[in-house]
C-alpha positions in Angstrom: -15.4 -22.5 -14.3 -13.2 -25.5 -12.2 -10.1 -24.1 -10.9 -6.8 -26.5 -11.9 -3.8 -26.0 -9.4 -1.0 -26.2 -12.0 2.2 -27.2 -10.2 6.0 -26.0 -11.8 8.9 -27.2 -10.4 11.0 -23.8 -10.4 15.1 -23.7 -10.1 16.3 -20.2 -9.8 15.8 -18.7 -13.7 12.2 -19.6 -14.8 13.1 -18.3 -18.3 11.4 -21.2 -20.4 9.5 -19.7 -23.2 5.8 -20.1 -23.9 6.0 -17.6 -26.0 8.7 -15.3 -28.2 7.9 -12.1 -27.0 10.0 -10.5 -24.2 8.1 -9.1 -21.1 7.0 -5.5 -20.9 7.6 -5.8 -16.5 11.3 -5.5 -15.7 13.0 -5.8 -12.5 14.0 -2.0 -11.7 17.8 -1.6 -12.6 18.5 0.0 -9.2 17.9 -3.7 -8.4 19.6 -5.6 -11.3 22.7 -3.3 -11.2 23.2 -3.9 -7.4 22.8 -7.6 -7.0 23.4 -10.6 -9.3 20.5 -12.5 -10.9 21.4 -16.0 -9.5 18.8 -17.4 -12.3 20.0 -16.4 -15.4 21.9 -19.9 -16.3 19.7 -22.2 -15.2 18.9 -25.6 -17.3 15.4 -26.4 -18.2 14.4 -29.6 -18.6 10.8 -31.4 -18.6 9.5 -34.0 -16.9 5.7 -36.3 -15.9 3.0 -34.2 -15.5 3.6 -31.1 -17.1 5.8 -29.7 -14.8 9.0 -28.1 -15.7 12.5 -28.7 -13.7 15.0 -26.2 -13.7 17.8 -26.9 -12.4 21.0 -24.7 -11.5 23.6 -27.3 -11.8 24.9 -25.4 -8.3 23.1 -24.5 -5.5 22.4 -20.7 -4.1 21.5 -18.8 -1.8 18.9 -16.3 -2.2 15.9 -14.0 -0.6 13.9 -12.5 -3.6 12.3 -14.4 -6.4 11.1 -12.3 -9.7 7.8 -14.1 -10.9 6.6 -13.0 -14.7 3.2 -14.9 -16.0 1.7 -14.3 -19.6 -1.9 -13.5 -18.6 -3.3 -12.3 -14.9 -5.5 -15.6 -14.0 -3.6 -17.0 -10.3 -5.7 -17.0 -7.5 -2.9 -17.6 -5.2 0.6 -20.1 -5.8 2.8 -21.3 -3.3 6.6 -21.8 -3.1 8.3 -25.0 -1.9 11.6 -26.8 -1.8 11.6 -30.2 -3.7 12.3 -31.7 0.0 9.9 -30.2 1.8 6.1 -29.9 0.9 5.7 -27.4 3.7 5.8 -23.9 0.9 8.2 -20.8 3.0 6.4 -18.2 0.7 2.7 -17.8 -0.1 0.5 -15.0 -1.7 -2.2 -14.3 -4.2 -1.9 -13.0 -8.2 1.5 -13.7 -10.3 0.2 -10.9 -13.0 3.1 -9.6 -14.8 5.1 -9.0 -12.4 5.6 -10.0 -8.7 8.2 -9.2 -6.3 8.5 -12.2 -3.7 10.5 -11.7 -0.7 11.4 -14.7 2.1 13.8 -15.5 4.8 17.1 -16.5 2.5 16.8 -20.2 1.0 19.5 -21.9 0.0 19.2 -24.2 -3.1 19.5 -25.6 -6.6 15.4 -26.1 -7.1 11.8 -24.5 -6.2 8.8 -26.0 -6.3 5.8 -23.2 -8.0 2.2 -24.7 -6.9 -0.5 -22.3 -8.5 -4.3 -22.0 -8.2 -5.4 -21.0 -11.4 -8.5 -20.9 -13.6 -6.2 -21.7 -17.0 -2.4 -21.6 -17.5 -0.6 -18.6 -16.2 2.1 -18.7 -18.5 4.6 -18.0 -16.5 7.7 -17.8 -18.6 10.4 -16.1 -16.2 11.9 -15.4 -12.6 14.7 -14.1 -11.5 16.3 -14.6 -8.0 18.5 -12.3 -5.9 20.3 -12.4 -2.6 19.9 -8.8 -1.0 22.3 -8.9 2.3 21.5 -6.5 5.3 23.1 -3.1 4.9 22.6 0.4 6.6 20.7 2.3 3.6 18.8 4.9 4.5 15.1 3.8 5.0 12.0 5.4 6.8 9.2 3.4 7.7 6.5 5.9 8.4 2.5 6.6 9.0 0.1 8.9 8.8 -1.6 9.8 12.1 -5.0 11.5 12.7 -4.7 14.8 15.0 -7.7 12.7 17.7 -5.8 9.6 18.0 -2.1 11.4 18.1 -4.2 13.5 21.0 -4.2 10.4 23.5 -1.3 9.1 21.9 -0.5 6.1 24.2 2.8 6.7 26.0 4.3 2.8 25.2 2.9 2.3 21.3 3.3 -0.8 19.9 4.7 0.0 17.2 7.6 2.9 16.7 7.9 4.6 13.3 10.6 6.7 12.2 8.4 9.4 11.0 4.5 10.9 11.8 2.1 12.6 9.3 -0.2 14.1 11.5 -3.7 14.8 9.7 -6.9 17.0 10.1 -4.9 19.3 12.4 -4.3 22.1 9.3 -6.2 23.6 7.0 -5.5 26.7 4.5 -8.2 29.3 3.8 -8.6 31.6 0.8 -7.0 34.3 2.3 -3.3 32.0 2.7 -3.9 31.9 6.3 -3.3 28.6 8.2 -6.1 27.3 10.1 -6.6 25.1 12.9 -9.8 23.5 14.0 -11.4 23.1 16.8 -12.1 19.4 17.9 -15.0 17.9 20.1 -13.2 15.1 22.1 -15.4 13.2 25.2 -18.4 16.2 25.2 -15.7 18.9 25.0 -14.5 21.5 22.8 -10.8 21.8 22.3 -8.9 24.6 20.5 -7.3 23.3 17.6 -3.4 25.1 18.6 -4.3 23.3 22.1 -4.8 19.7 20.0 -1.9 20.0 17.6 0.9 20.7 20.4 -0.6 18.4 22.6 0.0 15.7 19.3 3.3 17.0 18.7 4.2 16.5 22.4 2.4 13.4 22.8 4.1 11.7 19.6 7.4 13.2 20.7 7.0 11.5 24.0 6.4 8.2 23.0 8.8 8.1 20.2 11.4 10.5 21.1 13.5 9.6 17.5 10.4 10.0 15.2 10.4 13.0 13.3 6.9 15.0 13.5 5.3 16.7 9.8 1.9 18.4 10.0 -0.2 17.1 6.5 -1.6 20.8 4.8 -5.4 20.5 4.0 -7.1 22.0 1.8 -10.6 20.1 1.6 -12.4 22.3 4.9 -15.3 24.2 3.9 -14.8 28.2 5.7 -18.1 28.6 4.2 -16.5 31.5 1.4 -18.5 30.4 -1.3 -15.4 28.8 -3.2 -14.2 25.2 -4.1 -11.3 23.5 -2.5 -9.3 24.1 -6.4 -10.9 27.5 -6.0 -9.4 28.7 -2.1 -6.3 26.6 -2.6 -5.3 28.5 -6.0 -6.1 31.4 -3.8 -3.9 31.0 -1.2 -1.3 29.6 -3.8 -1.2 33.2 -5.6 -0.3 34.7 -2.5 2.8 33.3 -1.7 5.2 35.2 0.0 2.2 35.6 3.3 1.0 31.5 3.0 5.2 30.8 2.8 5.4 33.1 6.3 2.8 32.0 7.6 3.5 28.3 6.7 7.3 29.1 8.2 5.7 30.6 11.5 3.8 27.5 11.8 6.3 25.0 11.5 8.4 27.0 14.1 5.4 27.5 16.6 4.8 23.7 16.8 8.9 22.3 16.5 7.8 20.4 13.4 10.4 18.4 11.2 8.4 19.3 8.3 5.1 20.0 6.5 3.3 17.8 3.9 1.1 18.9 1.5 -2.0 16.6 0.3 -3.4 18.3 -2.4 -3.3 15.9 -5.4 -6.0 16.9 -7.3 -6.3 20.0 -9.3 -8.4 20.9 -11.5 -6.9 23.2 -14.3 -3.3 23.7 -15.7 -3.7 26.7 -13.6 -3.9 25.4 -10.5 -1.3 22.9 -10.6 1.1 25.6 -12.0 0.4 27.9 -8.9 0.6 24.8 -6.8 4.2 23.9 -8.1 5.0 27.8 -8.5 3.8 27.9 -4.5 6.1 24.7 -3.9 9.3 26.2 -5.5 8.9 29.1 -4.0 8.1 27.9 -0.1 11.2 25.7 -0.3 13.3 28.3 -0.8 11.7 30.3 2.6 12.5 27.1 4.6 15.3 26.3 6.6 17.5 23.3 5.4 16.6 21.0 8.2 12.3 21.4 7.3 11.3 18.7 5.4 9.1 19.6 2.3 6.5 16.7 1.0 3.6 16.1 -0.9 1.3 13.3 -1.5 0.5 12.2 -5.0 -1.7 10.5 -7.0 0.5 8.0 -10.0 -2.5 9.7 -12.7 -1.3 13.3 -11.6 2.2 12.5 -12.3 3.2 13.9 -16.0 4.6 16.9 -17.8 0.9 18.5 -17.9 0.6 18.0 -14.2 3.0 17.0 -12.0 6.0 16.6 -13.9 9.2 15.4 -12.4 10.6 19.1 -12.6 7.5 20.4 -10.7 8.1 18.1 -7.9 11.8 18.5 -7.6 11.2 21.1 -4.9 9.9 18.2 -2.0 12.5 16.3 -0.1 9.5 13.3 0.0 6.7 12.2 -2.2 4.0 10.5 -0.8 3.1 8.0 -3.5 -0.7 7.2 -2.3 -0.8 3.9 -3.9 -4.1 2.6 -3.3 -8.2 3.2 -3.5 -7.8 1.9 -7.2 -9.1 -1.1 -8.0 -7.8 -4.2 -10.6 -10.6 -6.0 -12.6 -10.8 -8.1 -10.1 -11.8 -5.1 -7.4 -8.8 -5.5 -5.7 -7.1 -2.0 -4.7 -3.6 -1.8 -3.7 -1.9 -4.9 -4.7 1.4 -6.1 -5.5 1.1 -4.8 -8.8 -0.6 -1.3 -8.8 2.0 -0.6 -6.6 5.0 -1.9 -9.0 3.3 0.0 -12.0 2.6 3.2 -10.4 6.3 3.2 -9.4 7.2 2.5 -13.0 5.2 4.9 -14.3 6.7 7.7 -11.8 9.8 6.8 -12.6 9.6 6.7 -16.3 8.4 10.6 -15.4 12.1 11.1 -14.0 11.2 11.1 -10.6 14.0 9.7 -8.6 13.1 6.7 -6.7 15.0 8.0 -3.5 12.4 10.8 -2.6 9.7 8.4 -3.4 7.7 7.0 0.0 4.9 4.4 -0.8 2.1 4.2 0.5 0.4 1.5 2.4 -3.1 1.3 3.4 -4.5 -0.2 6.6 -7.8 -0.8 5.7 -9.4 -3.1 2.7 -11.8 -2.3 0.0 -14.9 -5.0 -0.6 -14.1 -6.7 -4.2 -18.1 -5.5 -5.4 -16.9 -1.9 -5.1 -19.3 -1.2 -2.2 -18.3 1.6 -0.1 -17.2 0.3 2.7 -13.4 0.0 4.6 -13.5 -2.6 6.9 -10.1 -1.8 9.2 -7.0 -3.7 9.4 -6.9 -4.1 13.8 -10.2 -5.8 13.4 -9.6 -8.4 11.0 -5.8 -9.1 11.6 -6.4 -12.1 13.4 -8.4 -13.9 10.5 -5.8 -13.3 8.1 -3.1 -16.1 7.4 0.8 -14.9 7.5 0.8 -15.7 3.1 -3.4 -14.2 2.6 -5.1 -11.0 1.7 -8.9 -11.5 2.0 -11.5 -11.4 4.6 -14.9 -10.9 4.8 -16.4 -7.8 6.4 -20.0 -7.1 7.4 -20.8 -4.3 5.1 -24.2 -2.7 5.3 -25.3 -6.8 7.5 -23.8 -8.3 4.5 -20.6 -10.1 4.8 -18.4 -9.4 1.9 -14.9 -10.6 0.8 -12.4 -7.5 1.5 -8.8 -7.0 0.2 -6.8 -6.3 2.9 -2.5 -5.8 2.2 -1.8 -9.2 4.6 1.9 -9.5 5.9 3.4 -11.2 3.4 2.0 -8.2 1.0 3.1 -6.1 3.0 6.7 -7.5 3.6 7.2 -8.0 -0.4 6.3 -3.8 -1.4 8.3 -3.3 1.8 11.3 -5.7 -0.1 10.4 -3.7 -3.3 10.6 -0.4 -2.1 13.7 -1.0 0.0 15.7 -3.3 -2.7 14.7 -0.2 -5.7 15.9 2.5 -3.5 13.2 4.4 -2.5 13.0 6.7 0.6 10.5 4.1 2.4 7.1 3.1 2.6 4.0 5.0 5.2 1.0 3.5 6.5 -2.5 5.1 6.1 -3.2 5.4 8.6 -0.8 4.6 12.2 -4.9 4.0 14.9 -5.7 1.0 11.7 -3.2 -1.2 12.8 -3.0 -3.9 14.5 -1.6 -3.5 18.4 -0.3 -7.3 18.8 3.1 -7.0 17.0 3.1 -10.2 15.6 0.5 -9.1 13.5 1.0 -5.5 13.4 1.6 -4.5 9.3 4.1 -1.7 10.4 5.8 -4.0 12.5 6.1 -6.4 9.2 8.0 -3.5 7.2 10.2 -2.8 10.2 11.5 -6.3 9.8 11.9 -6.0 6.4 13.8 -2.6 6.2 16.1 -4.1 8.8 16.8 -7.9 8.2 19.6 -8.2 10.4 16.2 -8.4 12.9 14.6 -12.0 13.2 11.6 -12.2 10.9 
């Protein structure tokens, strides 16, 4: 089918109806009850070609702009001001709902260029100005126990906080267990590789805080299945709490993190949260106590808000799923999944999102083409790039900057505890390119962009 490029003129409350009904996507109210919606009295009028002027009848200044459409058909849009054809803000679908974040504009008009197979229908937007402030914001990643072995002594990027993964495992017996790792022709004891990560992250980025991610998915060759050893270990809580406690205090860690979001039975997730509830209480005030989640594991049958009141941070592992259009992690799975968590009752400020570093080919191949190897082919306001997958190249969704900037804006703006990267060794190491580097910006905009 020919793609049309329908072009709106936009002034800063696109709330011209093309149809009665209200939209289901709102902006979060820890958003709408913070700053004012500078769109709300804006004047609609039409004019040649189709396009639709708005106009504020004042002018405003402003760094997010709500977009609502009617169906999910952009391919990517563009904003402009009416003086200047050059847009400041790019990206790919409207959908629903989309979050767009910019250096601050000041004006009384936009100019909305979309690429579209049919009308979008978009029928709303709302703008906000968010000013800097010092709210409480980690931007985090996950970090695999090999690279966080040769951590490099100047990184080039600093996070606030470090996940470190495949360095901890627990058996069926509630012990903790650390793996030996085979690292240039040698074998290394696993307590030898974790404190040389601890140390090594610790060195580089003395302010960071250092958690060790809890495993459950090693085979110890028992006969059991991961639901099977980790329900095992779960029943016998008071030795996995002392043991867990005696390994955070062996290795100085800030916390621990469990990733176990998939059980199987309403018995395992109850000895899971029964586990959780009960570990917290062993720990001392100043260990941090967080889990990575699934949004589909998060309800009263599984992971109900009450179940996970007992972790200080929830991972929210928003990507892997792909949209009809094989697209995982975009703008809005993330949005919905934190909609859906938070109509669970979970409160938005232990909530960390999660970011991947690595694309997904749009066929649904497996294959994850990494971020550091691509960054350089993917424009500031873009999200695709093709990947040789099996000697086939293959268009991959990727989270580009500007993605990455706008959940960043999202996450910050709603109130959340931050955003974390899957995984820190996937990014890029030029920080003008570097995604962490992106939210860093973003969580602090008193920085230059």
């Amino acid at each position: 089918m020919k793609k049309t490029v329908v072009t709106v003129v936009v002034a800063l409350s696109l709330c011209f109806l093309l149809c009665s009904c209200r939209a289901v996507d709102e902006t979060f109210s820890e958003i709408t009850s913070r700053y004012d919606n500078l769109a709300k009295d804006a004047k609609i009028s039409s004019f040649e070609d189709g396009a639709v002027l708005i106009d504020l009848k004042k002018t405003a200044t402003f760094n997010r702009l709500v977009l609502k459409a009617r169906t999910d058909e952009t391919f990517s849009f563009t904003i402009s001001l009416p003086s200047s054809p050059s847009p400041f803000y790019g990206n790919d679908f409207i959908g629903g709902y989309r979050y767009c974040s910019f250096p601050a504009v000041t004006t009384d008009k936009l100019v909305l260029s979309v690429n579209a197979e049919n009308d979008p229908k978009i029928f709303e937007a709302e703008a906000y100005y968010v000013p800097a402030d010092d709210r409480s914001f980690s931007v985090s990643s996950y970090v695999t126990a090999k690279y966080a072995y040769s951590f490099p002594s100047n990184p080039p990027t600093d996070c606030d906080a470090f996940d470190v993964v495949y360095s901890a495992y627990i058996d069926k017996d509630a012990r903790v267990r650390l793996p030996d790792y085979y690292l240039d022709g040698q074998r290394i004891d696993g307590e030898d590789v974790l404190s040389a990560c601890v140390k090594n992250v610790r060195s580089a980025c003395p302010a960071a805080k250092v958690f060790a991610t809890v495993l459950g998915d090693r085979e110890f060759d028992d006969g059991l299945t991961m639901q099977q050893r980790l329900s095992s270990a779960f029943s016998k809580r008071e030795k996995l709490a002392a043991e867990l406690l005696s390994f955070v205090e062996k290795y100085a860690l800030d916390g621990i993190s469990f990733d176990y979001e998939y059980p199987l039975t309403p018995t395992d997730y109850s000895l899971f949260a029964d586990f959780s509830a009960y570990l917290k209480t062993c720990l001392p005030p100043y260990v941090c106590l967080s889990a990575a989640v699934s949004a589909w594991c998060v309800d009263e049958k599984r992971l109900g808000a009450k179940r996970l009141a007992p972790f200080d941070r929830i991972i929210l592992m928003s990507y892997d799923e792909p949209d009809k259009r094989g697209c995982h992690s975009t703008f809005y799975t993330a949005y919905s999944q934190l909609k859906h968590l938070k109509k669970e009752g979970v409160p938005f400020g232990k909530i960390i999102l999660g970011i991947p570093l690595y694309a997904k080919p749009t066929d649904g191949s497996q294959y994850t083409p990494v971020y550091a190897d691509h960054a350089d082919s993917i424009p500031f306001f873009c999200n695709i790039s093709y990947a040789d997958c099996d000697g086939q190249l293959k268009p991959c969704f990727f989270n580009g900057r500007q993605l990455v900037a706008d959940k960043t804006a999202l996450a910050l703006d709603a109130g959340l505890a931050g955003v974390t990267f899957w995984h820190y060794g996937l990014d890029s190491s030029d920080p003008a390119l570097s995604l962490i580097s992106v939210a860093r910006r973003i969580s602090d905009p008193r920085k230059d962009r």
